[in-house]
N, C-alpha and C positions, 0 to 999 in steps of 0.2 A: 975197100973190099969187105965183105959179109964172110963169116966163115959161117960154114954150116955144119952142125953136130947131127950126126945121126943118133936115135934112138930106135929100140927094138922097145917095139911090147906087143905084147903076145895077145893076140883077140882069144877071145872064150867069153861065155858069158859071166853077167856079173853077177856077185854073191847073189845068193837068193833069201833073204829076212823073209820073217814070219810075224803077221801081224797079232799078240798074245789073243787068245779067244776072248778074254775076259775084256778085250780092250775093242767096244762098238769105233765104228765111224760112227758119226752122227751132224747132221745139219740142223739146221733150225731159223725159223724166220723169224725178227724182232715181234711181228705181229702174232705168233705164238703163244708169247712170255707173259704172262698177266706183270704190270706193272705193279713196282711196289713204290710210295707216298712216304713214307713214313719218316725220313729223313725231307721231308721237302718237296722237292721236284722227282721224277718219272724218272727213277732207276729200275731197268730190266738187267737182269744177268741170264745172261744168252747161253751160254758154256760152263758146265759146273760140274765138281764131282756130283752133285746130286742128280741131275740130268744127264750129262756125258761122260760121267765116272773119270772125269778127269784127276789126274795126282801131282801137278806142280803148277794149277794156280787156274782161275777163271775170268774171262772176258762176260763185260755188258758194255749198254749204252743208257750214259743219262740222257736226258730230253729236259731242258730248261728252257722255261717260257719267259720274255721278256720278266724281270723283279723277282725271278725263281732264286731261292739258292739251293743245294745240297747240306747241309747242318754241320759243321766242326765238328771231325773223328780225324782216328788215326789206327794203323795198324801197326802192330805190336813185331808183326814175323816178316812182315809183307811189304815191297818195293811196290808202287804202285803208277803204273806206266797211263799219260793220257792223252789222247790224240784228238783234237777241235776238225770234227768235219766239220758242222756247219757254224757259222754264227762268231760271235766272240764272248768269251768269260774271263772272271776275275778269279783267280785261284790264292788263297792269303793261305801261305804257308808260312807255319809259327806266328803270325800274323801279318806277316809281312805281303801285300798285293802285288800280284804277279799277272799279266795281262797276256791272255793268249787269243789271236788272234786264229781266222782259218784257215787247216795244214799245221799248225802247231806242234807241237808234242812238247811234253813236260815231264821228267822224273821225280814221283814224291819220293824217298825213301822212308825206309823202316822207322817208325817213333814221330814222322811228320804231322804235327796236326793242320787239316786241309780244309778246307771250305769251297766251295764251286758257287760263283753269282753269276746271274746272267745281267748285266748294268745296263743293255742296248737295251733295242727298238725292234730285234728282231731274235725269234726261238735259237736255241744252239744245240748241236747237238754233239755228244763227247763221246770217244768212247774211251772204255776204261779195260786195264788187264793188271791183275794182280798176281802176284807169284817171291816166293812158293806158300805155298797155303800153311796156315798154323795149324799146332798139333790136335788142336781141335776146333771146329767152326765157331763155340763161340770166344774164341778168346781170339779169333780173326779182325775185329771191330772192335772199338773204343770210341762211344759217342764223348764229346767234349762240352755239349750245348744238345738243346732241344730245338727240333724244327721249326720255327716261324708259325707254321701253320702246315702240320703235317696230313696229309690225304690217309684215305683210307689204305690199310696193308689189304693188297688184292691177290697176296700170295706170291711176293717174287721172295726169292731165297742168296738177295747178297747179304 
């Protein structure tokens, strides 16, 4: 036998939030974002306080061409969340290689130092979110190495 409890709740409608003026929606297509090289491979940061006036952290996506890497850094404040849509990469965190496959996700945490290869036969592409952001932008990044063979800075702002 099922007992059944009855509950009461009262319809009305629900709270009503207010979105802060100061706080835009804002979309944006990858194809947007001038790429920035300078670490290595094709990092765009898509969502930013500087573009979205975001306040607890910003998403991009790197683009690694087969033999690409991203350079050794680390972030000082910042957990650094990363998701393998396409392709697969080698992620050596503390130097330790860590293999992600497509569908993935990987947690760096704060103080990690990371590196991103691409080892295949075929581009990958990641994306990345960081949170929460340091108290100032530049103490958000810690290069640990210089890029292989860094491309021109075309203006992205990770």
């Amino acid at each position: 036998m099922v007992d059944a409890v009855e509950t009461s709740v009262e319809a009305g409608p629900a709270p009503i939030h207010e979105r802060p003026a100061d706080r835009p929606l804002v979309r944006v297509h990858e194809s947007e974002i001038p790429a920035d090289r300078r670490r290595g491979a094709e990092i765009r940061t898509l969502l930013s306080p500087r573009n979205a006036k975001s306040v607890s952290g910003f998403l991009g996506v790197a683009r690694l061409q087969p033999g690409e890497s991203i350079a050794e850094h680390y972030h000082p404040y910042s957990e650094e969340f990363l998701y393998v849509a396409d392709g697969e990469v080698t992620v050596d965190l503390d130097g330790d290689p860590w293999r992600l496959e497509t569908e993935a996700a990987l947690l760096v945490p704060p103080g990690t130092r990371h590196r991103l290869r691409n080892e295949g036969d075929t581009p990958a592409r990641v994306v990345f979110q960081l949170g929460p952001l340091a108290p100032r932008p530049d103490l958000g990044h810690v290069d640990t190495e210089t890029a292989a063979s860094p491309g021109p800075d075309l203006g992205g702002d990770r």
